[in-house]
C-alpha positions in Angstrom: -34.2 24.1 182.0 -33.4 21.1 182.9 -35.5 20.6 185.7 -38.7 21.4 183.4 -37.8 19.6 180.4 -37.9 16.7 183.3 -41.9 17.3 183.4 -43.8 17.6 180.0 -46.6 18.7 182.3 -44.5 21.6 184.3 -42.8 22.9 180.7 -46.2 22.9 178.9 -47.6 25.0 181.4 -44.8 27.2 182.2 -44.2 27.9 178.3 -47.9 28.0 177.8 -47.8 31.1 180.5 -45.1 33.4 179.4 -46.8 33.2 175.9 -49.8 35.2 178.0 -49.0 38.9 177.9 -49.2 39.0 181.7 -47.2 37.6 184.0 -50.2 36.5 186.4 -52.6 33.5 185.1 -55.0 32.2 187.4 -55.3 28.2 187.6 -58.4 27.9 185.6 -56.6 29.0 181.7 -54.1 26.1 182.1 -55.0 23.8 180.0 -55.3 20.6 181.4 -56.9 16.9 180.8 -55.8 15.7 183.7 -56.5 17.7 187.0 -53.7 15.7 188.7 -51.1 16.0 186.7 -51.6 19.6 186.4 -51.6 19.9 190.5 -48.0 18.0 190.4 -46.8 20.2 188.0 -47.8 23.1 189.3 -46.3 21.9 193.0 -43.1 21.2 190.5 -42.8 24.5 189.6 -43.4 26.1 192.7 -40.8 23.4 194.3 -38.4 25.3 192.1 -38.9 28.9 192.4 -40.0 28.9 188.4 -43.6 30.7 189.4 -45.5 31.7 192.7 -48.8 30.9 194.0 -51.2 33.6 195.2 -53.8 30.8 197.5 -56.3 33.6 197.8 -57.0 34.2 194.6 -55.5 31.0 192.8 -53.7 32.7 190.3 -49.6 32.6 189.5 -46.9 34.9 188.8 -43.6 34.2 186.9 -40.9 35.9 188.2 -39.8 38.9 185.2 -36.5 37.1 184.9 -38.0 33.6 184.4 -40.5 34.5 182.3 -38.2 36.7 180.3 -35.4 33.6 179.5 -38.5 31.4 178.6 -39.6 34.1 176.2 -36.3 34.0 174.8 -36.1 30.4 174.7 -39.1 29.8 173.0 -37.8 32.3 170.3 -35.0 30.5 169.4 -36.5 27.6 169.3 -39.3 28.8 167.2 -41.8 27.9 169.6 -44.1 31.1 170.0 -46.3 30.0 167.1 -47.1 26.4 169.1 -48.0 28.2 172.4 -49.5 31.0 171.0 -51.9 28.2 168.9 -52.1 26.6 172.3 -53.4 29.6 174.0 -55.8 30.5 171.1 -57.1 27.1 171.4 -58.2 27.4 174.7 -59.0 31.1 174.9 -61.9 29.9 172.2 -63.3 27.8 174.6 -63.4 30.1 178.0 -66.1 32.6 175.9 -69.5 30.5 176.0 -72.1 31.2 173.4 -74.3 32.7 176.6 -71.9 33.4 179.3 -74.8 33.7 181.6 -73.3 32.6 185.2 -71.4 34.8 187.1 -68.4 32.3 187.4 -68.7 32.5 183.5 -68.6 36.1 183.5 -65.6 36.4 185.8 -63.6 33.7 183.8 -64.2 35.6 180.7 -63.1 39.6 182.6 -60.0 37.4 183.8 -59.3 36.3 180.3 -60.5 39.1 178.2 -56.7 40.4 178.4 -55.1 37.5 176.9 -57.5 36.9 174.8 -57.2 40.3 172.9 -53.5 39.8 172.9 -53.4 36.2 171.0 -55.8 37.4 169.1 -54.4 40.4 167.3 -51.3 38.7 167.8 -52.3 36.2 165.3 -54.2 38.5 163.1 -51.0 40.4 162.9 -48.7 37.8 161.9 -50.6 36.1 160.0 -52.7 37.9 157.8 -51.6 37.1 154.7 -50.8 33.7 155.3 -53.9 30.6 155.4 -54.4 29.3 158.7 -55.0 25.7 159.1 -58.9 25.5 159.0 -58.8 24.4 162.7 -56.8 27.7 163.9 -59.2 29.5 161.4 -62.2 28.4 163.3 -60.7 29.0 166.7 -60.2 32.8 165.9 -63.6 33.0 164.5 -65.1 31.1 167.8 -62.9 33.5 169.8 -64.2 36.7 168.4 -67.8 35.7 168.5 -67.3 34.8 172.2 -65.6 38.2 172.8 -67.7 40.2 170.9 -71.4 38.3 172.9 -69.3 38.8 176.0 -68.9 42.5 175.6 -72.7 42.8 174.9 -73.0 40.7 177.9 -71.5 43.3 180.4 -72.8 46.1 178.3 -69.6 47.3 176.6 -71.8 47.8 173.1 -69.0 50.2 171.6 -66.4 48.1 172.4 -68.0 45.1 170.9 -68.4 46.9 167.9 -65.0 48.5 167.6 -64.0 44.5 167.9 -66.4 43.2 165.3 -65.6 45.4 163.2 -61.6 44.8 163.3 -62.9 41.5 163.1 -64.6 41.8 159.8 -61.7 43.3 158.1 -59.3 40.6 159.2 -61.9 38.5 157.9 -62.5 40.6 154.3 -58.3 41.2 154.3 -58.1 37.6 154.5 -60.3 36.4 151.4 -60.4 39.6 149.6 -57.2 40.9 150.1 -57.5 43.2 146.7 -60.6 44.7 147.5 -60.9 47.4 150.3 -63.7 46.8 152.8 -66.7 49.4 152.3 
């Protein structure tokens, strides 16, 4: 840990990552403002056997074991909540309103897996608690983006089946005494 807790950069990411449910990311979900400091510490990382780059497809695995002790880590530290806001953060900006391009499109089949995870992940735990209006608004830009996306590729049940789970988080979460018709 040591090593990491070295680099913000390297431990954001690396934490960020084993919040995802799978153990590959590609480059493009880290979140990053600054391109280089992301490359150093990714190279970080990789330097230290803490993930491994695939150069075809420029994606990343964690090692089981290293993304298992992180996953612990962060749960003892009560951390889960701060990546998993992290994550739903930028999952709600990979879905465009019109994810027309097919680099879009391929971001959002990559992503579509995490996605579902934080988000029913946060449903879950929190659905009888208020979000802070900005985590509110990130799960309602998040589902919308999901939901156009499905159309998109022509997944029209699935989109429904989603809205609709959508929709009752939504009802549960204002109207929690009142069953939704």
């Amino acid at each position: 840990m040591a090593v990491i807790n070295a680099s913000r950069p390297a431990s954001e990411i690396l934490y960020f990552a084993s919040c995802l449910e799978q153990a590959w990311f590609p480059r493009i979900l880290i979140p990053s403002d600054d391109l280089s400091l992301q490359a150093a510490a990714l190279e970080l990382l990789e330097h230290h056997f803490l993930i491994i780059r695939h150069d075809v497809t420029d994606t990343f695995t964690i090692p089981p074991q290293i993304r298992q002790f992180i996953r612990q880590y962060l749960q003892v530290n009560s951390l889960v909540s701060t990546y998993m806001r992290h994550a739903l953060q930028m999952l709600s900006h990979v879905f465009p309103s019109r994810p027309e391009s097919s680099e879009t499109l391929m971001l959002c089949e990559f992503s579509l897996p995490h996605a579902l995870i934080v988000w029913e992940s946060y449903v879950e735990n929190h659905i009888h608690q208020m979000f802070p209006s900005r985590d509110e608004h990130d799960l309602e830009k998040l589902c919308l983006g999901i939901c156009r996306y499905l159309c998109t590729v022509g997944k029209y049940t699935d989109a429904q089946t989603f809205a609709y789970k959508a929709l009752q988080w939504r009802h549960q979460l204002y109207h929690p005494a009142s069953p939704l018709p």
